[in-house]
Phi, psi and omega in degrees: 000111149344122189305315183303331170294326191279343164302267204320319152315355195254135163238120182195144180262004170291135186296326203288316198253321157259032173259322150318289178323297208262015156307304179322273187294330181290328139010302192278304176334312196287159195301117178306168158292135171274101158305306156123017156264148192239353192212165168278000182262019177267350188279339162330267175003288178287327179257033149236021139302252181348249210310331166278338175279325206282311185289341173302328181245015173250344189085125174326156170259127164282106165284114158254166153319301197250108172244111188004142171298152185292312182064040207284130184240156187227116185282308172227157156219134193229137157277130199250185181284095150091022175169147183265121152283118179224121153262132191240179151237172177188141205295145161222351149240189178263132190100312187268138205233105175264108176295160163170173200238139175245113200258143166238085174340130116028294190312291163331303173293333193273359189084053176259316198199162174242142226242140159275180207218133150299164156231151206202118196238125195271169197282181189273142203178087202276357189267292173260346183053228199290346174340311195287000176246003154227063157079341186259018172264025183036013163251132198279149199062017192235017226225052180289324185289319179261330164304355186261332168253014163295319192273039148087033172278147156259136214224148204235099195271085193282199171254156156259128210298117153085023179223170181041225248228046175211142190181064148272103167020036186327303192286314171281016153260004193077022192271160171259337175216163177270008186291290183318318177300328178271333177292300184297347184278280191334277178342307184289338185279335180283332167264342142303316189293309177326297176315301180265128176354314167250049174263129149289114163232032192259003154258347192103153172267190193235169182217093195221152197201166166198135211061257175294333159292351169284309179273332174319284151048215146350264206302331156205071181248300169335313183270335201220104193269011177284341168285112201254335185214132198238141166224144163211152205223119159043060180254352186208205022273189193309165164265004169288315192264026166304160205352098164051009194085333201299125185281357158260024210223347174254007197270143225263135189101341223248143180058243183271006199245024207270145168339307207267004158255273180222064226272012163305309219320317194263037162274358218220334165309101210111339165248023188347288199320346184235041154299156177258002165184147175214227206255334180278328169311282108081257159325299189302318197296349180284324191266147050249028165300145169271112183283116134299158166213136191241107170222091152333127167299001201224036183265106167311330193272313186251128183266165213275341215264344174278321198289341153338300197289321209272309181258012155302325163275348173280001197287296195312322200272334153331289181315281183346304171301348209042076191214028202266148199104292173331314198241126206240130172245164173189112131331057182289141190266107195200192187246173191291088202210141177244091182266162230303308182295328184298283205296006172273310181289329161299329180286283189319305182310284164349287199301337195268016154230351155242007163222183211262159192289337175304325195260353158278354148263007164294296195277201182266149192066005191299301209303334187267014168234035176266000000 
């Protein structure tokens, strides 16, 4: 559904909500960004144009021919209701050990059936990291990696680079930044996932996040096309309207320019207008995949009126794409939160897209979480 359809879908007799609405429309109204495509055999071009702006300030994603063994160790394992919760580490550059939880169904680990797979990438979070998405960060909504291998995924949870307890070396591993370092982390796990045996991977995995795990995400589903369905919760908007424009939130350490993101970013402080990519690229470069986007109204950190703005312009390259509809924003009236009806409807985009309809009633938990 087209954000302008989705106006015309909202009904409500509150003054309050119709003050939204027309926040709302007027939004829809402003000039999308131009890609600057008109045909689809024009869009190859323009989205490896998008992917040379991204690595100029994120740094290349490193690929070898010959790439180091995963060497995957399984540090604890506990059986949880319906599924083995394992913390492993796995080699992802040569020498760095990327921790992260490997969720298994029951089902799954006994051979009954192979399962398709998630990559389930967590929010900023200097205490517990990935902990908080299978369940142990004491926070509520954040916690997708085990609802998701409750519903019969098997879900693969990395650490994120410089944050809680993982602090791999960037400049002597060569990264210039750590979003590129979390990307190539994110990529090797997905070729862990390849590697076992009972992952269905002939749709490809899902991807899902939320704030930093969110535009994490993005960025590499954008790099890595095994990724087939992307969900992202309170993960962006444009960089001009990151907090209001205020230029000190671009000054190097600070915001998107901090080490453990892109600290080139802040070459660019006083110029937004000359990043060499941004969210509306982004979005277009994902498609004809199918996006959820979870963006609140009441998110402090992303404003919901940009991120409007950000897939009004991907929309045209969707159509292009014959994808038009895939990419779905929604708007819960909350704080920078991903609550209960949001990741439910994000799990159905997923299942509808990596799995078959026999084998989504099939699997253990389908009936309580529908």
């Amino acid at each position: 559904m087209s954000i302008t359809q989705r106006l015309y879908a909202m009904r409500t007799t509150t003054i309050g909500l119709l003050v939204i609405l027309a926040a709302t429309s007027a939004a829809a109204q402003s000039e999308p960004a131009d890609l600057g495509v008109a045909s689809a055999d024009q869009w190859p071009q323009r989205r490896a144009e998008i992917i040379q702006g991204m690595t100029q300030v994120m740094g290349p994603l490193p690929r070898h021919d010959s790439e180091p063994d995963l060497a995957v160790k399984v540090i604890e394992e506990q059986q949880v209701d319906g599924y083995v919760r394992r913390l492993i580490t796995y080699q992802s550059d040569a020498g760095c050990h990327t921790p992260a939880y490997l969720c298994i169904p029951n089902d799954v680990l006994a051979g009954q059936r192979k399962a398709p797979a998630v990559l389930c990438l967590h929010p900023t979070d200097n205490t517990v990291g990935h902990k908080v998405v299978v369940g142990l960060g004491g926070r509520s909504g954040r916690q997708y990696a085990a609802e998701l291998a409750s519903r019969g995924y098997v879900t693969l949870s990395p650490a994120y680079p410089h944050l809680a307890n993982y602090w791999p070396n960037l400049s002597k591993l060569g990264y210039v930044s750590g979003t590129m370092k979390a990307i190539r982390d994110n990529v090797r796990g997905i070729d862990l996932l390849a590697s076992l045996d009972f992952v269905e991977m002939s749709s490809g995995v899902g991807a899902i996040g939320h704030s930093l795990g969110g535009h994490n995400a993005i960025y590499t589903a954008v790099l890595d096309e095994r990724i087939r369905v992307i969900v992202s919760s309170c993960g962006f908007d444009a960089f001009a309207d990151y907090k209001g424009g205020d230029p000190e939130v671009w000054m190097f350490g600070q915001g998107w320019c901090q080490i453990r993101y892109m600290p080139q970013m802040s070459d660019y402080r006083g110029r937004l207008q000359d990043i060499p990519f941004d969210f509306p690229q982004l979005l277009a470069a994902l498609a004809p995949r199918p996006v959820f986007v979870n963006a609140p109204l009441g998110d402090s950190n992303f404003q919901w009126q940009s991120v409007d703005k950000c897939a009004a312009a991907a929309e045209p390259i969707y159509a292009l794409l014959g994808a038009a509809g895939k990419l779905r924003v929604e708007h819960p009236d909350c704080d920078h939160n991903f609550p209960e009806d949001m990741r439910e409807a994000a799990y159905q985009t997923i299942d509808a897209a990596l799995v078959s309809r026999d084998s989504l009633h099939a699997r253990p938990g389908r009936e309580k979480n529908k």
